[in-house]
N, C-alpha and C positions, 0 to 999 in steps of 0.2 A: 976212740969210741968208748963208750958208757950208758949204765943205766940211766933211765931219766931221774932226778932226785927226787928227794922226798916232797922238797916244796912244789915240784911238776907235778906229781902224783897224787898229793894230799892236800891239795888247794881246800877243796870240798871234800868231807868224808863221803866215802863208796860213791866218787863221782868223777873219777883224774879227768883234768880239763885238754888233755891233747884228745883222749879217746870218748868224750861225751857222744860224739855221735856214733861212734862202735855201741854203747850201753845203750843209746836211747830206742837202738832197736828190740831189746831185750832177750835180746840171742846171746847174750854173754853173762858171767856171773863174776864176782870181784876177784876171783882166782883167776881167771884169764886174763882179765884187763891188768892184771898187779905183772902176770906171767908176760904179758905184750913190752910193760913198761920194764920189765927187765931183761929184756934184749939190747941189745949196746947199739945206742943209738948217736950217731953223729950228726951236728947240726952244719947246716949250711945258709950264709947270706946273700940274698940278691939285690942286684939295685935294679930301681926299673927300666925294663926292657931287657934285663938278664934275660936269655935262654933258660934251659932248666930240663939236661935231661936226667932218666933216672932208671933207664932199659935195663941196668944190672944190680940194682935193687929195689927196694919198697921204700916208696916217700909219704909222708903225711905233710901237708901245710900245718905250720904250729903258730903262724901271724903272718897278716899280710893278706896280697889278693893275688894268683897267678891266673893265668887264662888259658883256655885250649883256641889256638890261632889255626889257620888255613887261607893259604892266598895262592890266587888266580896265578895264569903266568903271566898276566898284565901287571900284578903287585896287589890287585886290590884286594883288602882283607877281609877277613869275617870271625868273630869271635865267635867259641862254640860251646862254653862253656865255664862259668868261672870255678875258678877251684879256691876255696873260704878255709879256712882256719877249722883242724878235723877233718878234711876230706884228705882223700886217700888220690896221689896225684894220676897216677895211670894202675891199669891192673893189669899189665903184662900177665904177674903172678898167676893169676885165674883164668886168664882166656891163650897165653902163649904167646899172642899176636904182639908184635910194636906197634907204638900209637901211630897214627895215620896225621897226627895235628902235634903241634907245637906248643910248649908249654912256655909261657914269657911272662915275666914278674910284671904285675901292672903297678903296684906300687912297692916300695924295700918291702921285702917278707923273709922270713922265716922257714926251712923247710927241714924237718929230721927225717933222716934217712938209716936203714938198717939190712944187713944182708938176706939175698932174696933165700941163701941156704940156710941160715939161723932161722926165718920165718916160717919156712917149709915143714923143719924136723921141728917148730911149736905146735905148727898146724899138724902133723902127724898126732901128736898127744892131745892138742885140743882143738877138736874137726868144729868146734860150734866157732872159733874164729875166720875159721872158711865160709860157714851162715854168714858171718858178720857181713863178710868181704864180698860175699856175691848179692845180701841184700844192699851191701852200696852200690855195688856195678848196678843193679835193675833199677834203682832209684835215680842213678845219677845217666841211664841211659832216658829213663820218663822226662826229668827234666831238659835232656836235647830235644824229645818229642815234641815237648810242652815251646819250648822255644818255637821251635818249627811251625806249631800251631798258632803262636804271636804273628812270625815273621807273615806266613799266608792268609790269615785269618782277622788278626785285631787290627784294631785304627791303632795308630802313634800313642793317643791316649790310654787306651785300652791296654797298649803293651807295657808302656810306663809304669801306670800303675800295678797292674798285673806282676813284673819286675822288683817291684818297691816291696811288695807284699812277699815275695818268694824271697827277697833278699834278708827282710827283718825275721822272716819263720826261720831261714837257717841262721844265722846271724844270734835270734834268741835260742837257739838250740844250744848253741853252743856258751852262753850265757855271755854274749858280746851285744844284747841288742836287750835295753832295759825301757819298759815301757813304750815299746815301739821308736827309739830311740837308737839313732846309731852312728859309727862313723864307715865316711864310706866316698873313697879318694879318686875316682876316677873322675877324667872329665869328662864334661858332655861329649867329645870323640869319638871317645871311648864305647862310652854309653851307646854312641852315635855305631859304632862297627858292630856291637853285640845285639844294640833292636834293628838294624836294616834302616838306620836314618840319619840323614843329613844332621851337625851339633847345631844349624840353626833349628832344624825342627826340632830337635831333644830341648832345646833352650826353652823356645814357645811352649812345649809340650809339661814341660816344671813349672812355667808362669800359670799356664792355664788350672795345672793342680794348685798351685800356691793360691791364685784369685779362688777357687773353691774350697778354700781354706782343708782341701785337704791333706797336704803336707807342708811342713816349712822347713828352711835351711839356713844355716848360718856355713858359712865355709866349707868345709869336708861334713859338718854335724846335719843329718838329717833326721828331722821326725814326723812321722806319717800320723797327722792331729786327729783324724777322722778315721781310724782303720776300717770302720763296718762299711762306709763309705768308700773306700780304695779300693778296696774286696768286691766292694757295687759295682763301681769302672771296669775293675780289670778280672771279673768274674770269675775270681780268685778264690780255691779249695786247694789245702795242705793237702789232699788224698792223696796226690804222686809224689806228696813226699815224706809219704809214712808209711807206703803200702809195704810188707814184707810178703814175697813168695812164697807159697806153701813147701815149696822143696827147702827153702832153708831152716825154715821151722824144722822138719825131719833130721838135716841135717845136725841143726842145733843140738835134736835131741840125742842123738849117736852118742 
């Protein structure tokens, strides 16, 4: 195990690309994030459909796509969650509890992991890391909401697009999605387990955006042509997932 290097850390000045979304909340200052990036952190690879647990330490995705899974006792699946490049994989850390879902590599990724007692006594000395980490839990619990609201609520289309839009906001967050532009490796199955739809519907439901020119794809490369228009469809606002809690703010300020 090791610090992350310099070129981890210094891609961007006062910007380290594994913790972009720790800073983009603004609960942190570049003493914490430098302090986070040198903790000894070991990496691990998965192929898809790895497993990926992580119950006795702190994991961050650093590339790749993992999912939070759940199945019936009949087999059948439901994705609940994906977890993108910067997200933090469960928060035992914060709440105590073990995850209730399964975390499975959807395609090879990337995941660095670091001890949950090394993190604990950082967070003693720097409590705004703790802000950081509960303004991810409440953000990344909105987004199961917000699913939930597709799943019951939107047409096939509606979720689609709605999906496309959530995917390139964090995607550009993390500065992996350039002019609405991105990759992005799942199949329509896939797709199909995480909106609640058959991959022939997920198929029709791409042509039908593609005929309204509002996104194209080439292979894995997707681009949403028409954003203000995608955002129409799937009446799509970043708000849940920018909102910070007033209590972490406090906390921040400790």
């Amino acid at each position: 195990m090791m610090g992350l290097s310099a070129s981890e850390i210094n891609t961007r000045p006062k910007d380290p690309p594994l913790f972009r979304r720790f800073t983009s909340t603004g609960l942190l200052d570049r003493t914490d994030t430098l302090a986070l990036a040198q903790l000894p952190w070991s990496k691990q690879s998965l192929a898809p459909h790895d497993r990926f647990e992580d119950n006795q330490s702190f994991s961050i995705v650093a590339a790749g796509i993992l999912c939070r899974e759940n199945r019936t006792p009949e087999g059948r699946r439901q994705l609940l969650g994906m977890i993108l490049p910067g997200d933090v994989c469960n928060y035992s850390l914060v709440t105590g509890l073990k995850p209730m879902t399964t975390q499975v590599a959807m395609v090879r990724s990337t995941v660095l992991t670091t001890d949950l007692d090394r993190l604990t006594a950082l967070i003693e000395l720097r409590p705004r890391i703790l802000s950081a980490l509960l303004a991810h839990l409440t953000i990344d619990n909105a987004m199961t909401e917000e699913l939930v609201l597709s799943l019951g609520c939107r047409s096939a289309l509606e979720r689609m697009a709605h999906f496309l839009c959530e995917i390139d906001y964090r995607l550009g967050r993390m500065g992996l999605s350039e002019n609405h532009q991105f990759t992005f490796s799942l199949t329509q199955a896939e797709l199909g387990h995480y909106l609640g739809l058959s991959a022939v519907h997920v198929n029709r439901t791409l042509q039908e955006l593609r005929r309204r020119k509002l996104i194209s794809t080439q292979g894995s490369r997707v681009a949403l042509t028409d954003i203000g228009g995608l955002k129409a469809v799937g009446g799509f606002s970043p708000a849940y997932l920018t909102g910070i809690p007033a209590f972490a703010h406090r906390l921040g300020a400790a």
